[in-house]
Backbone bond lengths (Angstrom), bond angles and torsions (degrees), N, CA, C in turn:
res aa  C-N    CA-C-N  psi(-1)  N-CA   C-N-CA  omega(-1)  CA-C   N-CA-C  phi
1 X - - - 1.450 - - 1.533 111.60 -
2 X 1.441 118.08 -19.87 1.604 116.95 176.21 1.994 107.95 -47.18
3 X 1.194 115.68 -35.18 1.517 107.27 -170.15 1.854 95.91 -53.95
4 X 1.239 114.65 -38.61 1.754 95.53 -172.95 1.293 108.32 -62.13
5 X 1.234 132.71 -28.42 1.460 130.70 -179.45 1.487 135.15 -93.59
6 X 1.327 95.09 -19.12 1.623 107.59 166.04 1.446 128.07 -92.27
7 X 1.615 106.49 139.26 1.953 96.86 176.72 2.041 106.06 -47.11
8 X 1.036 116.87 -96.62 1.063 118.30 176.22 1.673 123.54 -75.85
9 X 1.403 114.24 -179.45 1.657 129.53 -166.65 1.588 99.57 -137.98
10 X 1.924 84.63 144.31 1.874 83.64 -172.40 1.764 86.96 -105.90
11 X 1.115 138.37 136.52 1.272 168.69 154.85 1.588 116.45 -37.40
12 X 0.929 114.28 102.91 1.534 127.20 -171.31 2.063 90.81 -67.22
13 X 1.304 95.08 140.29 1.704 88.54 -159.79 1.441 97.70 -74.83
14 X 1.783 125.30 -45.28 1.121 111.92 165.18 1.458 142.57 -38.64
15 X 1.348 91.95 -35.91 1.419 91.65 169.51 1.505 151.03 -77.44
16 X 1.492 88.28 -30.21 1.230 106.46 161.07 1.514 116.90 -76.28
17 X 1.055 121.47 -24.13 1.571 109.72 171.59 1.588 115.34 -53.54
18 X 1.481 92.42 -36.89 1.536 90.95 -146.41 2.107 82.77 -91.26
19 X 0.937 108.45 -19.01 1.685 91.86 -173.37 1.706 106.53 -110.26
20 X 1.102 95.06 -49.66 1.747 84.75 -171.82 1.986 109.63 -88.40
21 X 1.241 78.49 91.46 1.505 103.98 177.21 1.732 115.08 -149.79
22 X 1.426 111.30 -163.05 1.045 126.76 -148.51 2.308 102.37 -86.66
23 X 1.152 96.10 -43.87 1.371 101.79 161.97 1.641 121.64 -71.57
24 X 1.273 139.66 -6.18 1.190 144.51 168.29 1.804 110.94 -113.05
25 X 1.296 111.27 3.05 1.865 107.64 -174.99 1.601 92.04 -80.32
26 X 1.010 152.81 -78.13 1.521 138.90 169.63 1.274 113.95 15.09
27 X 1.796 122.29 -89.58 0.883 145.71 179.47 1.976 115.82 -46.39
28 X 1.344 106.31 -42.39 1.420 122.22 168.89 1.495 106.35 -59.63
29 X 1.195 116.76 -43.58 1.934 128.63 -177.27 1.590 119.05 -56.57
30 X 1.233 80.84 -62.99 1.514 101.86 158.81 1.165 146.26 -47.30
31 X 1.375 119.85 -42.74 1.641 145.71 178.86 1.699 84.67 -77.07
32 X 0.935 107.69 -58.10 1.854 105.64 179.91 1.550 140.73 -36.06
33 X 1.604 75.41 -58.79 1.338 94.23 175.89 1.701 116.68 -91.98
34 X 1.559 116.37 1.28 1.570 119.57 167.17 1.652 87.71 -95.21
35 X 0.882 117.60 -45.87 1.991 92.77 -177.14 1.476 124.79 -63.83
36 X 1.494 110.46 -27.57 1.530 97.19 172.93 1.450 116.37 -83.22
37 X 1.837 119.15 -19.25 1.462 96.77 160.31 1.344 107.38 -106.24
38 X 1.370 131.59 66.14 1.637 142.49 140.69 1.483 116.34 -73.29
39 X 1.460 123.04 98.40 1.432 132.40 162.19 1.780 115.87 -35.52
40 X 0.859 95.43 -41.91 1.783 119.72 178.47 1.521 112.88 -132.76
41 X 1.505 84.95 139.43 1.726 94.93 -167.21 1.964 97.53 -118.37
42 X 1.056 100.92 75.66 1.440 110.60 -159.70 1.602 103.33 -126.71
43 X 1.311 123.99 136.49 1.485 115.43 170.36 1.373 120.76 -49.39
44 X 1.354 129.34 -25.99 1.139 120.65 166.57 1.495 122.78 -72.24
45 X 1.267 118.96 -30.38 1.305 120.12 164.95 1.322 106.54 -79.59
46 X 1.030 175.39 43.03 0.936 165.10 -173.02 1.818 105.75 -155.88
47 X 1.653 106.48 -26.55 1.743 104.54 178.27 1.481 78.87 -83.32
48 X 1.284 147.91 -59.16 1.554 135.80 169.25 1.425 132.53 0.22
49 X 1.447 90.14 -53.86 1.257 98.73 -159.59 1.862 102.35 -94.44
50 X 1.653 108.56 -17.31 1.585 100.29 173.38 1.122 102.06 -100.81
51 X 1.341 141.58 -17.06 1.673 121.93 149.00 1.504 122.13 -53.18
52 X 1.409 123.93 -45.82 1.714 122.79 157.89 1.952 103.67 -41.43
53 X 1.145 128.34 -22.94 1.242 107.71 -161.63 1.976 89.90 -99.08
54 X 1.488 104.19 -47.23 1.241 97.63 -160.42 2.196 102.46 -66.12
55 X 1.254 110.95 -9.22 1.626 104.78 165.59 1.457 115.48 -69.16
56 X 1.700 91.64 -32.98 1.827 89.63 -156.21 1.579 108.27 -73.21
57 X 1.339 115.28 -15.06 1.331 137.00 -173.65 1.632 117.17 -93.67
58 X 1.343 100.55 -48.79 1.387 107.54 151.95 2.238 79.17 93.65
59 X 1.376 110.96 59.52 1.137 108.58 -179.13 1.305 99.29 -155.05
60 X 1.886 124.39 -175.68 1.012 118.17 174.94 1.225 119.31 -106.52
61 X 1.520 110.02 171.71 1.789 115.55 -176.83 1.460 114.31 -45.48
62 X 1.670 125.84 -48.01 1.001 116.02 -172.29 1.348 102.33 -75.86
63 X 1.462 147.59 -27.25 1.325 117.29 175.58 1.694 123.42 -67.64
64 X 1.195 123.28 -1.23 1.380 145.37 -179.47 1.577 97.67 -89.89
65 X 1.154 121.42 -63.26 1.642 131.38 -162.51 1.789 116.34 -66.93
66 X 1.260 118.55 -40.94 1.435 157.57 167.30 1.344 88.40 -27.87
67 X 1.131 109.17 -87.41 1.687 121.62 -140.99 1.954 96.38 -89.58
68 X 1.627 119.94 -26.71 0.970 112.13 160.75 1.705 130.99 -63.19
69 X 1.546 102.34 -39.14 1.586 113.35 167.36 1.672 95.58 -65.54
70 X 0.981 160.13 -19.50 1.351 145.27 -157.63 1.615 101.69 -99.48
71 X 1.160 95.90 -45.21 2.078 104.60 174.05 1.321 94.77 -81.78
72 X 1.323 138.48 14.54 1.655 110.46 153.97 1.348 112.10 -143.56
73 X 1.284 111.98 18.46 1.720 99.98 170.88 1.641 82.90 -147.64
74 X 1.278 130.34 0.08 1.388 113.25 -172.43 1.402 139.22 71.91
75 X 1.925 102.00 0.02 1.340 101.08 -179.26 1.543 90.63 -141.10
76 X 1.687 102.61 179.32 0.890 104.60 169.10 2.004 140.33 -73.62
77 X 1.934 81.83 -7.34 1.649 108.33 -146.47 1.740 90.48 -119.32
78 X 1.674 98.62 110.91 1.734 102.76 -178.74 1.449 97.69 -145.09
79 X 1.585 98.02 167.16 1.462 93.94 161.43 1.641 122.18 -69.49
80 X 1.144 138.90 -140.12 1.118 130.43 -172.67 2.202 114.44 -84.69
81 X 0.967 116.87 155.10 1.010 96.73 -137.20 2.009 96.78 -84.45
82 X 1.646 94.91 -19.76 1.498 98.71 -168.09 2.023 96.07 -73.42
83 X 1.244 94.73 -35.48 1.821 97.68 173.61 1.560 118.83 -35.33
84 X 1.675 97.61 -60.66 0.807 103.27 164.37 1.391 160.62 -41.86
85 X 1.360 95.55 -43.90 1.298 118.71 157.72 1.687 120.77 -72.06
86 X 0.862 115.28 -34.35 1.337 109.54 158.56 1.330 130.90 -68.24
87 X 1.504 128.07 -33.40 1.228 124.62 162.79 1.218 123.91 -68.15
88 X 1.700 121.20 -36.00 1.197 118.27 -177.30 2.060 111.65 -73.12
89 X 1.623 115.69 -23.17 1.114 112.55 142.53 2.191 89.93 119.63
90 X 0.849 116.40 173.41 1.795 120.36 -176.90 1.276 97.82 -66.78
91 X 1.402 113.86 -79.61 2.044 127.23 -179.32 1.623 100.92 -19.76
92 X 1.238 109.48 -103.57 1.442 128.75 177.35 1.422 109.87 -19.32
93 X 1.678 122.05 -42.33 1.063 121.78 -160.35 1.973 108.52 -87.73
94 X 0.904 101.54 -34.31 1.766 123.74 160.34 1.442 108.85 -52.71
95 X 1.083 123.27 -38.45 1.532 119.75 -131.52 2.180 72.08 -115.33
96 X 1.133 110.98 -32.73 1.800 97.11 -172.31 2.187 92.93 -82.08
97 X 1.156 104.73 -32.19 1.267 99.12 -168.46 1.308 115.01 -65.26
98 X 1.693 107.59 -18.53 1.513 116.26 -177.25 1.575 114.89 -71.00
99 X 1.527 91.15 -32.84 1.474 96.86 -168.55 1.675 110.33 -81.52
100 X 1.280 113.93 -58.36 1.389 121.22 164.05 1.720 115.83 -35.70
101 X 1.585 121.12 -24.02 1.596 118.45 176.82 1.717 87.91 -95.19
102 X 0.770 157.74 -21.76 1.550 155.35 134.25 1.130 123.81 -15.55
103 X 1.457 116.48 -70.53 1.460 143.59 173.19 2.127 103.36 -58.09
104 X 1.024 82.64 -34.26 2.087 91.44 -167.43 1.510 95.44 -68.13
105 X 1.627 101.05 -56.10 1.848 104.27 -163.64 1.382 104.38 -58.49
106 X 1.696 99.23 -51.28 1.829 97.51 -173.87 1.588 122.38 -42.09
107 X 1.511 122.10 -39.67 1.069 123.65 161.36 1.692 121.70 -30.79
108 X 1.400 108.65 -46.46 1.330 95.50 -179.64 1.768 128.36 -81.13
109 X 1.580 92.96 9.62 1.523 115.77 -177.52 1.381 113.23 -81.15
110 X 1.346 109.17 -34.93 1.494 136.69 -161.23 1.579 107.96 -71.98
């Protein structure tokens, strides 16, 4: 529960291997860039906006949800993920997704 209270999250190493990488940066791009143009920052907008991703991708929710719960609580293991995102708030929630698509690309540097 520390991710609701802290600026940033330290990254369970497993997890991040396996999500914030080069096969999940799409989905990370996306979630990003539908929350900063979200009119409403509401769980209903927001299951909206990761069903728009999981069509546009032509994949499922949990491969969308995964790697987003991992850039904002650092693990794999949260409450639900749109909850989440609402408690932790738009700012905060931008600002972990930025870093986690950071962490994803660099991988392919490595």
């Amino acid at each position: 529960m520390r991710y609701y209270f802290t600026e940033d999250v330290e990254y369970d190493e497993k997890a991040r291997n396996k999500f914030l990488n080069e096969k999940y940066l799409p989905y990370l791009r996306d979630i990003k860039e539908g929350i900063e143009g979200l009119a409403e920052f509401t769980e209903v907008a927001l299951e909206r906006l990761f069903n728009e991703v999981v069509e546009r991708h032509q994949t499922k929710l949990r491969h969308v949800a995964q790697p987003v719960r991992v850039a904002l609580t650092g693990s794999t293991a949260s409450p639900g993920i749109f909850e989440v995102i609402e408690i932790i708030g738009k700012d905060r929630t931008l600002r972990r997704l930025q870093r986690a698509i950071e962490v994803a690309g660099s991988k392919n540097k490595e």
